[in-house]
Residue, then its C-alpha position, 0 to 999 in steps of 0.5 A: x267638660x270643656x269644649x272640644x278645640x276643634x270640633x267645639x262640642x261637649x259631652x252630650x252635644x252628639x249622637x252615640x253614632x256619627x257618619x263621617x264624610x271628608x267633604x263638608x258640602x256631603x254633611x248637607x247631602x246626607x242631612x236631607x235625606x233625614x229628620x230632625x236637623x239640627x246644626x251644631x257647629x262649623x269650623x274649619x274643614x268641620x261641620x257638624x249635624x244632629x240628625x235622625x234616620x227612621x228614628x235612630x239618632x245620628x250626627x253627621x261630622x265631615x272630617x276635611x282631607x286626609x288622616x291628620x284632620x281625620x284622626x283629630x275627629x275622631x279623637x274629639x268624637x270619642x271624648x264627647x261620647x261617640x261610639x260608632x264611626x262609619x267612614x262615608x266618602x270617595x274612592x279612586x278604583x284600583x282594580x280593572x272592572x271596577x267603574x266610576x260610581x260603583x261603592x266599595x265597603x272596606x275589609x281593610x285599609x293599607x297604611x301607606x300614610x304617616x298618622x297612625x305611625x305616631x300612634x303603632x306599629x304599620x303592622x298592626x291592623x286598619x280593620x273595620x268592626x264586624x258588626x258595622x261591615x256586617x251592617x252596610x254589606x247587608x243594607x247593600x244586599x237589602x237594596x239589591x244594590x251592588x257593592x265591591x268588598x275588600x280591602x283598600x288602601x289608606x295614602x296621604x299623598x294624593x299628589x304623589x301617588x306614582x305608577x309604581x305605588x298604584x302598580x303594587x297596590x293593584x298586583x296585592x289585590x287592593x279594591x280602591x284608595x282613598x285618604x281617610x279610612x285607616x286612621x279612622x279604622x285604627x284609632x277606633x280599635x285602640x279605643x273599643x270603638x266600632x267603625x267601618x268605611x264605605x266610598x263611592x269610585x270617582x275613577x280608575x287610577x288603573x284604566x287611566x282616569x281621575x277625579x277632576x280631570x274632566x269639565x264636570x268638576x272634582x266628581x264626575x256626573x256619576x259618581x255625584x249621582x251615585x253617592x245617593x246609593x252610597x248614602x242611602x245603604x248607610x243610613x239603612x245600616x245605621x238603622x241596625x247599629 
């Protein structure tokens, strides 16, 4: 089989598993918490690791900002033999309470975002598989650590989310909004693959504040140092799947 054009990968070049992080920087930080690295390729927003995490195999792909590049991940992915995607990313809080730092396991992804329409209806479904929502709520209540679960949405247009988007989104009872999961999650599902979506809060569009509105850099201190908790309940899930 001929090389992936993006990812530039072959069947039986990854793990059956893979942990996608949007931030290529994220793939590093999640490898070092494992054994057995090994680094397979970079292009573009993709970089891509072998890996093991208390003997399960896994690879870790990040998949660059929003659902087109997503989506041509997880396409790649599923033809070289990947069967299980876990989304393991950030996440701006839409509901009051919820506070930066804080990790969110998504039931669901609205669709307000154009990709998956190029392959179905915006009334079908962005759903996790149940076995792998099962697997991180679980390793969180292992850990005794704290985690919001519901649903999200999914939007394309980070510089264009209005008061009006974020009000709606908030009166529906959506968690959070982040750039990825409801591609990830749809294209799974029409390709009998399990996936699930996981995110630690960067702020609160509700209470007013953001990501990369601050001095600290694009996150700020604790969500940085939150994402370990993040990270840490993923790996233990993975062990499970």
């Amino acid at each position: 089989m001929a090389k992936q054009p993006h990812l530039l990968v072959a069947e039986g070049d990854l793990n059956d598993l893979a942990l996608l992080p949007g931030d290529p920087d994220r793939v590093e930080r999640i490898a070092r918490q494992c054994e057995a690295v090994e680094p397979i390729v970079e292009n573009r927003e993709y970089a891509l690791v072998n890996a093991e995490y208390e003997g399960r195999p896994l690879t870790i792909c990040s998949t660059g900002i929003g659902c087109p590049s997503a989506a041509v991940a997880v396409e790649e992915l599923s033809r070289v033999g990947v069967s299980t995607l876990i989304r393991v990313g950030t996440t701006g809080a839409l509901q009051p309470g919820i506070e930066i730092g804080d990790v969110v396991v998504a039931t669901g992804a609205a669709k307000e975002e154009g990709t998956t329409r190029r392959y179905e209806s915006d009334v079908l479904p962005a759903v996790p598989d149940y076995r792998v929502l099962s697997a991180l709520v679980e390793a969180a209540d292992a850990r005794e650590e704290p985690v919001h679960v519901g649903p999200i949405a999914t939007d394309d247009a980070f510089y264009a989310e209005t008061d009006e988007y974020v009000d709606a989104w908030e009166a529906a009872g959506l968690l959070a909004v982040e750039m990825e999961a409801a591609a990830i999650l749809s294209l799974a599902r029409r390709k009998g693959l399990r996936a699930g979506a996981i995110c630690t809060v960067d702020g609160n569009l509700i209470e007013g504040t953001q990501k990369g509105e601050t001095d600290e850099g694009e996150l700020p201190a604790k969500a940085r140092d939150n994402v370990g908790r993040m990270i840490d309940i993923t790996l233990d899930a993975a062990t499970s799947l």
